[in-house]
N, C-alpha and C positions, 0 to 999 in steps of 0.2 A: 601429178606433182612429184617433183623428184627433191625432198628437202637436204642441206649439207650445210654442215662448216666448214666453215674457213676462218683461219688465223693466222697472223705476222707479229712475228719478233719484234719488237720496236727498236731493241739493241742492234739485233745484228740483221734484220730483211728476212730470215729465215719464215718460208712458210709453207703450208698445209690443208688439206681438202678431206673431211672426213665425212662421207655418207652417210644419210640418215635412215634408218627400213620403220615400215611400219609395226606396227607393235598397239593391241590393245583396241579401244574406238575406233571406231572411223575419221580420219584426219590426225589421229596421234601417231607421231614418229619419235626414234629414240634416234641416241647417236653415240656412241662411245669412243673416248676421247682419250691417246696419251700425248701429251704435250713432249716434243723431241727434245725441247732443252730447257734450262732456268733463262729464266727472264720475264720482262713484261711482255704480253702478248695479246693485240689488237684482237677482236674477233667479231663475227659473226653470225649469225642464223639466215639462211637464205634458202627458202620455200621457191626452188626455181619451177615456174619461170616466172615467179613475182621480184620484186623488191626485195633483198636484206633487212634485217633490222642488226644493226651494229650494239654491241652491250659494253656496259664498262671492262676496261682493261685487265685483266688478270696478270697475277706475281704470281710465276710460276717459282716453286723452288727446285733447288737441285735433288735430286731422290734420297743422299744419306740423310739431308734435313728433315722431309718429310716425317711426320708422324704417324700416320695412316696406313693403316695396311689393306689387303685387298677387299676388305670387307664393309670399307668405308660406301656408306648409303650415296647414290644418283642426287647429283644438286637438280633440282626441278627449277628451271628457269620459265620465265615469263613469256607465255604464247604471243605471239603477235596475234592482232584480230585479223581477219580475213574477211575480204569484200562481204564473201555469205553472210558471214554473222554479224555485222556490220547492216547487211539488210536483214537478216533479222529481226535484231532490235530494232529497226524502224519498222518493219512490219506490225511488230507486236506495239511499238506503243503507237502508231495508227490505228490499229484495232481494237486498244483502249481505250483512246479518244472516241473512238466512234461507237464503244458503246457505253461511255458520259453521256454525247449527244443524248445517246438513243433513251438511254433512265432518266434524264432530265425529261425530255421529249415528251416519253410516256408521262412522266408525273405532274407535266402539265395540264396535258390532255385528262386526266384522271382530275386532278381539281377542278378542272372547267365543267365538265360533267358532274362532276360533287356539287356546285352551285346554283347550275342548273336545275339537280334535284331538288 
């Protein structure tokens, strides 16, 4: 997986490609990011060679407005799921459900035999 963003200027077409490296778990990618100008700016996350997930628009401002300095904390955005984890949790709650079945099962089977006695 080679993950990047990508972002467009919505004022002026202006746009950009910033790679992402891995960093941390397994499947966790970082990406660091300066926005080349003020304006609003389209973007996205794209885990290639998957799909993009597109996120809301960002108001960039010009850098004397900013407040922030270099210290300011990593915004943590929202992973997209991925096929795995996705089967995953269908794994897990299949093997859930099946073992409902199976304690119900058993606790039938154990009353029947309780009656019997």
């Amino acid at each position: 997986m080679k993950p990047y963003l990508e972002a467009r200027n919505t004022e002026t077409g202006e746009s950009f490609r910033a790679e992402g490296r891995r960093e941390g778990p397994v499947g966790h990618f970082v990406v660091e990011v300066t926005f080349p100008s003020a304006g609003s700016w389209e973007w996205a996350i794209v885990p290639a060679p998957f799909e993009g997930t597109a996120l809301p628009a960002l108001q960039v401002l010009p850098a004397a407005v900013q407040q922030a300095g270099p210290e300011t904390a990593p915004v943590n955005l929202p992973q997209p799921e991925s096929g795995r984890s996705v089967l995953r949790r269908a794994g897990l709650a299949l093997l859930l459900s099946a073992a409902g079945v199976g304690a119900y099962t058993w606790r039938g089977r154990r009353t029947a035999a309780q009656e019997r006695a």
